[in-house]
LOLOSE-994835 format. One record per residue: residue number from 1; residue in one letter; y, x, z of N, C-alpha, C, O in turn. Coordinates in steps of 0.05 Angstrom, whole numbers, plus 5000, padded with zeros to 4 digits. Example, Ala and Ser with C-alpha at 12.3 -4.5 7.8 and 13.67 -1.06 7.14 Angstrom:
BEGIN
SITE    i  aa   n_y   n_x   n_z  ca_y  ca_x  ca_z   c_y   c_x   c_z   o_y   o_x   o_z
SITE    1   A  4886  5264  5156  4910  5246  5156  4934  5264  5156  4934  5285  5169
SITE    2   S  4955  5257  5142  4979  5273  5143  5001  5258  5157  5023  5268  5161
***
This chain:
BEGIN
SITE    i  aa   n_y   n_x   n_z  ca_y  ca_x  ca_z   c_y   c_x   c_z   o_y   o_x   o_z
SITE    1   X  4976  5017  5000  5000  5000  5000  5025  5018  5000  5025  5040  5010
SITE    2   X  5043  5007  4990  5067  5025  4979  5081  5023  5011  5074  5004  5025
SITE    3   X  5096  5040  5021  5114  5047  5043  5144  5033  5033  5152  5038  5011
SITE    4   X  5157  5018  5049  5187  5014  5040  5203  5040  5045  5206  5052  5066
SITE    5   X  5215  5048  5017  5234  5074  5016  5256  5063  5012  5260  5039  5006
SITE    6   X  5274  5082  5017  5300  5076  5006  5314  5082  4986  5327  5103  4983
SITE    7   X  5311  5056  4962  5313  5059  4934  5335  5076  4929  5332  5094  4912
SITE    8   X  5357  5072  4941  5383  5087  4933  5382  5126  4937  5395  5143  4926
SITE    9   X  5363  5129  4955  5355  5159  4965  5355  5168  4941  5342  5156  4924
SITE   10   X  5374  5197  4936  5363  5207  4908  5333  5225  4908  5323  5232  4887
SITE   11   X  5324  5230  4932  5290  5244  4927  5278  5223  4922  5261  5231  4906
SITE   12   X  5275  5202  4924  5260  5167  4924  5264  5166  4893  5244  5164  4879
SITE   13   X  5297  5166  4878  5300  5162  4856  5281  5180  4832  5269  5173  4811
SITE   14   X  5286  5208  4847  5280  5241  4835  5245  5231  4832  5237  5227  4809
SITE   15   X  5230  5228  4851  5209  5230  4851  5192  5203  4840  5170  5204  4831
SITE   16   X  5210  5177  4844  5198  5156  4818  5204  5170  4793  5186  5174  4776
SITE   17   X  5220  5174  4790  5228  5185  4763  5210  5212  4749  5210  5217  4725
SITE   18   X  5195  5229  4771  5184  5249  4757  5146  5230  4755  5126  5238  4743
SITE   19   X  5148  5209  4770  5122  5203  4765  5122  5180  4746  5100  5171  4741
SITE   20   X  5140  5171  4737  5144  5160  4719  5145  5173  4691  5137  5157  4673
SITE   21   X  5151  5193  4683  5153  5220  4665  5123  5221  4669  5108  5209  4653
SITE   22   X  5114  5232  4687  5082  5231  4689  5070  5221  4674  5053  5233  4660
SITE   23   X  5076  5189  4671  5047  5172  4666  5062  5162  4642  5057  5138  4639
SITE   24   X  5079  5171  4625  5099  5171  4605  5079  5194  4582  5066  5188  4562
SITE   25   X  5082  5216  4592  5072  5243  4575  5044  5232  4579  5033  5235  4557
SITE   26   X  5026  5221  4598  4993  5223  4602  4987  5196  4579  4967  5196  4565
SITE   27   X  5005  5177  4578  5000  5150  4559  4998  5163  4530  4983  5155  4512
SITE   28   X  5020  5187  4527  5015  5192  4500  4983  5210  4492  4973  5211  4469
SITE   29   X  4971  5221  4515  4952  5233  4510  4923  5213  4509  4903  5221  4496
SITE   30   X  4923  5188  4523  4903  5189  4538  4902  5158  4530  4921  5146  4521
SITE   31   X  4874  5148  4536  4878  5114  4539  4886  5111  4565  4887  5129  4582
SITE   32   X  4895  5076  4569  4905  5081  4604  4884  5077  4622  4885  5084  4646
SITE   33   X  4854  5062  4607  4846  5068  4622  4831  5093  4638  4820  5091  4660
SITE   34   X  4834  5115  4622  4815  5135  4628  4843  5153  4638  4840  5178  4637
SITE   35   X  4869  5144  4648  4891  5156  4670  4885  5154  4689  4863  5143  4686
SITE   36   X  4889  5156  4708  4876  5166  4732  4898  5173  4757  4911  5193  4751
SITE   37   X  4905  5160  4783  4926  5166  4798  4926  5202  4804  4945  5217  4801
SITE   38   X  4907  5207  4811  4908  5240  4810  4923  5258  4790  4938  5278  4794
SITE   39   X  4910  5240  4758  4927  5264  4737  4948  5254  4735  4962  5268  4721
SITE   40   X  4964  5228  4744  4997  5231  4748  5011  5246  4773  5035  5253  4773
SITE   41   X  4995  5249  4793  5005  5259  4813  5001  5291  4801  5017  5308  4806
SITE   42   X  4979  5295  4785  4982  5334  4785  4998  5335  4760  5006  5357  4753
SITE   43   X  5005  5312  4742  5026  5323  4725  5065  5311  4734  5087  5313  4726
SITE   44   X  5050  5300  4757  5082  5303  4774  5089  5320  4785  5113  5321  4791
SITE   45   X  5072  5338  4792  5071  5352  4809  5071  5348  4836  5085  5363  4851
SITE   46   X  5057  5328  4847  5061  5312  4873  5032  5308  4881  5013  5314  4866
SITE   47   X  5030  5297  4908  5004  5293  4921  4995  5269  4920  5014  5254  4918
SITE   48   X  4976  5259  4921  4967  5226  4911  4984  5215  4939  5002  5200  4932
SITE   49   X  4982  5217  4961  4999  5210  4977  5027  5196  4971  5034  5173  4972
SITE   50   X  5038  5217  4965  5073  5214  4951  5068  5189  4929  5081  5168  4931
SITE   51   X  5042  5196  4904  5045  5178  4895  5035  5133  4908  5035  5111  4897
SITE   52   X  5030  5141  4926  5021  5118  4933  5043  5107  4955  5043  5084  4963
SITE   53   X  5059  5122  4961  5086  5116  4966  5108  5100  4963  5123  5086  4976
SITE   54   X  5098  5112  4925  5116  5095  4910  5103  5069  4890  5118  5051  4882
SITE   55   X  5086  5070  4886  5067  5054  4870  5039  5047  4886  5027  5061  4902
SITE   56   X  5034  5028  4880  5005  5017  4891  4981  5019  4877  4959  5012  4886
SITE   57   X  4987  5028  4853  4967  5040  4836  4979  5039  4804  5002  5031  4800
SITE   58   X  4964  5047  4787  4970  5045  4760  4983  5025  4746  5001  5019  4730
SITE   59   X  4968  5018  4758  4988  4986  4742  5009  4984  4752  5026  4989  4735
SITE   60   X  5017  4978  4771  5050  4980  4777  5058  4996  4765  5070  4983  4747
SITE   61   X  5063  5022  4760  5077  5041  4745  5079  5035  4719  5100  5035  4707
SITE   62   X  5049  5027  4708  5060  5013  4682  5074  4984  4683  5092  4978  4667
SITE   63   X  5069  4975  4694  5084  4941  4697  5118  4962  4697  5134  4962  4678
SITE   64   X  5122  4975  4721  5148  4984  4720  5159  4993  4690  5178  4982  4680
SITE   65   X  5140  5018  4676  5148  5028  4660  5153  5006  4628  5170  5013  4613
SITE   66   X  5137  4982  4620  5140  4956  4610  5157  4951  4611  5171  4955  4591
SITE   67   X  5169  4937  4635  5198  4911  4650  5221  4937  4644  5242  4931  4634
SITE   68   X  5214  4966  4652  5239  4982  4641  5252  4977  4621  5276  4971  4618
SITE   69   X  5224  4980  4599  5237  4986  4571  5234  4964  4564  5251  4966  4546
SITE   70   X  5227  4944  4563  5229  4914  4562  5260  4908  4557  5269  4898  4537
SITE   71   X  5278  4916  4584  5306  4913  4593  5327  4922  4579  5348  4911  4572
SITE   72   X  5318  4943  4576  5338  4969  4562  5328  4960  4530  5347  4969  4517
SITE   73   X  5312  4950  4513  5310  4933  4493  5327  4912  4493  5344  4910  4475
SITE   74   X  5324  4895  4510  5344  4874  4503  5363  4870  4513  5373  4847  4507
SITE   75   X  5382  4890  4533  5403  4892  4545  5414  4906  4514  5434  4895  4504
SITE   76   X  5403  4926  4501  5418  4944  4481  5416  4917  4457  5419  4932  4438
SITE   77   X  5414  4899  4449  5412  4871  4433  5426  4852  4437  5431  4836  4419
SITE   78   X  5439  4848  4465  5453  4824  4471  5467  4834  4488  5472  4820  4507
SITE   79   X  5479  4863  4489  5498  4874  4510  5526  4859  4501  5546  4859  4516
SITE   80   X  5526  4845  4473  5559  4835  4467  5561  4809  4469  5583  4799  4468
SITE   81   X  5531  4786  4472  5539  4765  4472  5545  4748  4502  5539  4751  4525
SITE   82   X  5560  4729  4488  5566  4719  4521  5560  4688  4521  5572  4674  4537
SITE   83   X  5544  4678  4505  5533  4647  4497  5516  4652  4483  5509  4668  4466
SITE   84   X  5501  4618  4501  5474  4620  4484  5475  4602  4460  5472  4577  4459
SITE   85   X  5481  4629  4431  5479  4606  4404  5455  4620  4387  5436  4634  4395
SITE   86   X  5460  4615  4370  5429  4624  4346  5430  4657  4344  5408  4669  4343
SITE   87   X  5453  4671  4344  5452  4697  4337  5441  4708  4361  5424  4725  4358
SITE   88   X  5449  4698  4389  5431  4718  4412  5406  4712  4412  5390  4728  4421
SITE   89   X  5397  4686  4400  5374  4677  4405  5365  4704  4389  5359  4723  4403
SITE   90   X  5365  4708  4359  5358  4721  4344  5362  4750  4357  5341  4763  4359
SITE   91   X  5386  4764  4368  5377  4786  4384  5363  4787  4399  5357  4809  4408
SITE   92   X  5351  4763  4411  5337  4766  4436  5304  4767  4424  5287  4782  4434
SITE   93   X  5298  4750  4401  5269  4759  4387  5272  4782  4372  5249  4790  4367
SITE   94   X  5290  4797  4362  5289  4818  4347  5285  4837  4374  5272  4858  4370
SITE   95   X  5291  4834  4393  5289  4851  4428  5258  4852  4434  5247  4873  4440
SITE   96   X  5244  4827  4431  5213  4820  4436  5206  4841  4407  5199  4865  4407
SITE   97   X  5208  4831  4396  5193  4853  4365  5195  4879  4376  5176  4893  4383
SITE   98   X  5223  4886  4378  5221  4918  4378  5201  4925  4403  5181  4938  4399
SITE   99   X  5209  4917  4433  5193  4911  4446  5161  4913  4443  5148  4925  4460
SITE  100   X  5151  4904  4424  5119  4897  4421  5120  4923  4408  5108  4942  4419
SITE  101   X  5132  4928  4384  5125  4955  4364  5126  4987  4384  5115  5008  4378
SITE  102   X  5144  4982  4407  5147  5008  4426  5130  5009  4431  5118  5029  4422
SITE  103   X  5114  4990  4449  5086  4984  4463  5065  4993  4442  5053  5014  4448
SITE  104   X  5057  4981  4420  5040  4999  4406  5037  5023  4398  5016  5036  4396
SITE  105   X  5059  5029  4394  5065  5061  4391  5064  5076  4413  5059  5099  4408
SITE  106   X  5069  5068  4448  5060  5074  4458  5034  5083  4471  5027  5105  4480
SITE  107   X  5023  5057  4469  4991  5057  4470  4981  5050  4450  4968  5028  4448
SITE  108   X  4985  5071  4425  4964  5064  4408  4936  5050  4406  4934  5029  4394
SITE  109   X  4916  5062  4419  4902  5059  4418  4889  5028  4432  4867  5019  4425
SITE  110   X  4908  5015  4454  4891  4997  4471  4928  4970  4476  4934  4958  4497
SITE  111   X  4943  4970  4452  4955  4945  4447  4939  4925  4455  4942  4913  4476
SITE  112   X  4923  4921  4438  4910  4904  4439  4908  4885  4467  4915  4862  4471
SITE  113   X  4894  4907  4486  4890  4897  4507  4904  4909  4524  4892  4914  4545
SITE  114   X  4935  4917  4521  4954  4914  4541  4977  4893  4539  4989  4879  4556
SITE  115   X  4980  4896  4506  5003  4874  4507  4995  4845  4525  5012  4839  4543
SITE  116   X  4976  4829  4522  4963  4806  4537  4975  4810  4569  4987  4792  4581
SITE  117   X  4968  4838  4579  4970  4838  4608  4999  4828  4621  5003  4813  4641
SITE  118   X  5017  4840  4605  5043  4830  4616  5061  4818  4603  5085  4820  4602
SITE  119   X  5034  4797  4586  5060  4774  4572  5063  4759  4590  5084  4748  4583
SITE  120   X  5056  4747  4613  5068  4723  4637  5094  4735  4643  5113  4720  4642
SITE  121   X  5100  4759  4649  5123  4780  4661  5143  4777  4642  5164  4765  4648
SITE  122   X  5138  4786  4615  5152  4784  4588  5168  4761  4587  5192  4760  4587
SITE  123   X  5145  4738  4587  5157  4705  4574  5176  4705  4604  5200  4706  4604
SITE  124   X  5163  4705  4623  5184  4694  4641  5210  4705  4645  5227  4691  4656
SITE  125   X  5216  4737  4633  5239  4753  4634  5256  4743  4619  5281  4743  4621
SITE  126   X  5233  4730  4589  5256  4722  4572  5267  4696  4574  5289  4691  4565
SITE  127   X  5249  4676  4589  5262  4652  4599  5284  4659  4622  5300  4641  4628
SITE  128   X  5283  4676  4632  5316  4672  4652  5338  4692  4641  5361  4696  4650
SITE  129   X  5325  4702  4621  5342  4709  4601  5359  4694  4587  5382  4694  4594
SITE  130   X  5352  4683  4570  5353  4654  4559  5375  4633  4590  5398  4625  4588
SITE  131   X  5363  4631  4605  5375  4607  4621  5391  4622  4637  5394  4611  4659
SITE  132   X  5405  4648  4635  5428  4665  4644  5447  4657  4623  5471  4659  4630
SITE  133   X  5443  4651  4604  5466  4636  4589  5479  4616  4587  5502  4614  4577
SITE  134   X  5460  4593  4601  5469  4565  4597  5476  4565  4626  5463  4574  4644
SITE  135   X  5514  4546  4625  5520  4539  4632  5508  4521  4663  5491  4503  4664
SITE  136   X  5522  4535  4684  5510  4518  4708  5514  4493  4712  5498  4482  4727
SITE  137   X  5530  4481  4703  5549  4453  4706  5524  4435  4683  5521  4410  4686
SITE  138   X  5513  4445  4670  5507  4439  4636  5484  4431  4653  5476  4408  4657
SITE  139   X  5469  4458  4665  5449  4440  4691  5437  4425  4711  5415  4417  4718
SITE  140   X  5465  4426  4718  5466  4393  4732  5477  4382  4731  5488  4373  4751
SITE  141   X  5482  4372  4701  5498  4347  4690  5484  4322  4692  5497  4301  4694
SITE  142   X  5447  4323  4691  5434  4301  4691  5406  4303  4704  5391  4321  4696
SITE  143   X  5398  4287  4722  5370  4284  4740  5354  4299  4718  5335  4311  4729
SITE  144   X  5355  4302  4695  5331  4312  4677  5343  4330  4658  5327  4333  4639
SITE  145   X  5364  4343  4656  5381  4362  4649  5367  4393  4656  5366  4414  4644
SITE  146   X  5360  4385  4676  5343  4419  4681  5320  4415  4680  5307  4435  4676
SITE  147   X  5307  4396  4681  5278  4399  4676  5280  4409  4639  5269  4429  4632
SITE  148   X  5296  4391  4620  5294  4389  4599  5301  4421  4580  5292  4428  4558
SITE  149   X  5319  4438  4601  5323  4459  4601  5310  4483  4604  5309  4505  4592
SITE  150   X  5299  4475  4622  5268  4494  4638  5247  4496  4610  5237  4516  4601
SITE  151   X  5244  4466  4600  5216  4468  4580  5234  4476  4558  5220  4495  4550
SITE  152   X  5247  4476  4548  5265  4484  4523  5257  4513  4520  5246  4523  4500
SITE  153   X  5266  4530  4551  5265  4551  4549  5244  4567  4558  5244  4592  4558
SITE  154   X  5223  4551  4566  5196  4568  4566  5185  4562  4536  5168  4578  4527
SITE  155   X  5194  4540  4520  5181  4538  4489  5192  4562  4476  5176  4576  4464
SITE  156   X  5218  4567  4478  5230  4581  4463  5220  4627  4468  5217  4648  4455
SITE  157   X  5219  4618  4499  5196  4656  4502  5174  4654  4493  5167  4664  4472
SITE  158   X  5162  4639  4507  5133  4638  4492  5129  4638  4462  5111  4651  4450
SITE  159   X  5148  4620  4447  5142  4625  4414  5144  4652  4408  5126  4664  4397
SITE  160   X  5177  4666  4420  5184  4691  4405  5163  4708  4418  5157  4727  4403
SITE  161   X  5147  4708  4443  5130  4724  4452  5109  4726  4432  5104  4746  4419
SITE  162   X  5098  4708  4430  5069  4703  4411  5079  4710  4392  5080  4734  4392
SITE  163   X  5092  4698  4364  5102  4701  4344  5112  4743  4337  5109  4755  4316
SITE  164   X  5126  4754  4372  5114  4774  4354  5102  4795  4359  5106  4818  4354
SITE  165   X  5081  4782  4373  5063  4794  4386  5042  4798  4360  5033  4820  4352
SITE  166   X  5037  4776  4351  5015  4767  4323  5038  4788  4302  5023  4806  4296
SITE  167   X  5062  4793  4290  5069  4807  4273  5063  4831  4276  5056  4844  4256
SITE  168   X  5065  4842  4303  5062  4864  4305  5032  4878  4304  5026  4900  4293
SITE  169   X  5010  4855  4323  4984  4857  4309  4975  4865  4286  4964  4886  4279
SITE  170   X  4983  4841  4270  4975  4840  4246  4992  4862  4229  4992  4857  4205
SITE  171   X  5001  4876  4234  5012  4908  4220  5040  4914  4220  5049  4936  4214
SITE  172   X  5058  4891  4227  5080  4889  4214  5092  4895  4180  5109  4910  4172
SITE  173   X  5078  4879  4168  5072  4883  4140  5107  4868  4128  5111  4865  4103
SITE  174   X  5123  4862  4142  5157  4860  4135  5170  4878  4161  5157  4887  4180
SITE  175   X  5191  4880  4155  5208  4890  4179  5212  4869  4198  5207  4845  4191
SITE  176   X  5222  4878  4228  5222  4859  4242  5261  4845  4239  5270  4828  4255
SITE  177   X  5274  4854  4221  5300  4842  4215  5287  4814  4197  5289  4790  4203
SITE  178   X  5272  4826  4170  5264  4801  4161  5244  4781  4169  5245  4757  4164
SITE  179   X  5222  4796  4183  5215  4772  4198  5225  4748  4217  5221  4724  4212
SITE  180   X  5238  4759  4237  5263  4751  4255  5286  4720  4230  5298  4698  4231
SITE  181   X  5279  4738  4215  5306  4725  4199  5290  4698  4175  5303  4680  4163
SITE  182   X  5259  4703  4172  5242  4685  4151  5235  4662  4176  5228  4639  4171
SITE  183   X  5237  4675  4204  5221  4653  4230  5246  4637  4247  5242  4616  4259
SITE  184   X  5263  4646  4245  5286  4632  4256  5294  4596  4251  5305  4582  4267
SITE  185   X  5287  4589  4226  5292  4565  4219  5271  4554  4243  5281  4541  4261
SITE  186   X  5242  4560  4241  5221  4554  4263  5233  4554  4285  5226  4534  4297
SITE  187   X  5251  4572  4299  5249  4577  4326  5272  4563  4334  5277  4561  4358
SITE  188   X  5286  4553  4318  5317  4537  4318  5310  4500  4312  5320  4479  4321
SITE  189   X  5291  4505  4296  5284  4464  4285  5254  4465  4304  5252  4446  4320
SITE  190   X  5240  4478  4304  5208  4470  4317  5201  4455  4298  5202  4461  4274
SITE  191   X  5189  4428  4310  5169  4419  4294  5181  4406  4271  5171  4400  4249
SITE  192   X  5202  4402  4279  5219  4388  4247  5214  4404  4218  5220  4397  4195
SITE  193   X  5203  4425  4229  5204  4445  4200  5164  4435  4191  5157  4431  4168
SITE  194   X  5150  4433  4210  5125  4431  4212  5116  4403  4201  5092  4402  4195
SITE  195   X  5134  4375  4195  5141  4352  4203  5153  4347  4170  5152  4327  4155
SITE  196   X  5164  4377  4167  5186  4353  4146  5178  4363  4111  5188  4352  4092
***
């Protein structure tokens, strides 16, 4: 079990950060599953101790190192908008694409069966993503105003999640500008496009 540190400490900062680098350089070598808390602690240069400190095991570090670059993806995409209209929407799935294509390239070898692990984390980041835009007043304008809001905006992660989760699977055989830009009518009408 992880110890409460004090996040702001710069050795706390120094030493997530070098074991984070750790399991950064070992992902490019290695599958994750055959990483190992030991070979991040001896390529941190640290004692499994220190590392259990800060992490509770592997997965946390990757969950951390994910939701990182997850952030810094779609913070660098929608760092200028300040409403939720079709163009952030569209930075915000062109954020999920690039997102998915890092992750592969990351872990080459075992996408497959990592992207799955932290799409609940994903969809839900991008649903309060999404509902960091809309208006608070807008939410409780009506007894069913936020419910109606809530499902809007878990339809709307979950599509761009899956949608480009499956492009990127499937090879990314367009760029993710034109994909983003051939799927948008979909992600803006729904079933009206399916319908009409």
């Amino acid at each position: 079990m992880t110890m409460k540190k004090n996040e702001a400490d710069p050795r706390v900062v120094r030493t997530r950060r070098l074991l984070q680098d750790a399991f950064d350089s070992l992902i490019q070598e290695k599958d994750f599953e055959s990483i190992t808390v030991r070979d991040i602690a001896e390529r941190a240069t640290v004692n499994r101790t220190t590392f259990y400190a800060h992490f509770v095991d592997k997965f946390e570090i990757l969950e951390a190192k994910l939701m990182e670059s997850f952030m810094t993806i779609i913070n660098r995409r929608i760092s200028c908008h300040e409403v939720l209209n079709e163009e952030t929407i569209q930075s915000i799935f062109l954020g999920v694409c690039d997102f998915h294509k890092g992750l592969s390239t990351m872990c080459k070898r075992r996408y497959e069966s990592l992207g799955p692990v932290f799409e609940i984390q994903i969809k839900e980041k991008i649903q309060t993503i999404l509902l960091s835009f809309i208006d608070k007043d807008k939410m409780l304008s009506s007894p069913n105003a936020q419910f109606l809001l809530n499902t809007a905006s878990i339809m709307l992660s979950w599509g761009m999640y899956g949608a480009a989760y499956v492009w990127n699977n499937e090879g990314r055989l367009i760029s993710a500008e034109s994909f983003v830009k051939q799927t948008m009518p979909l992600v803006m009408n729904g079933a009206k496009e399916l319908l009409g």
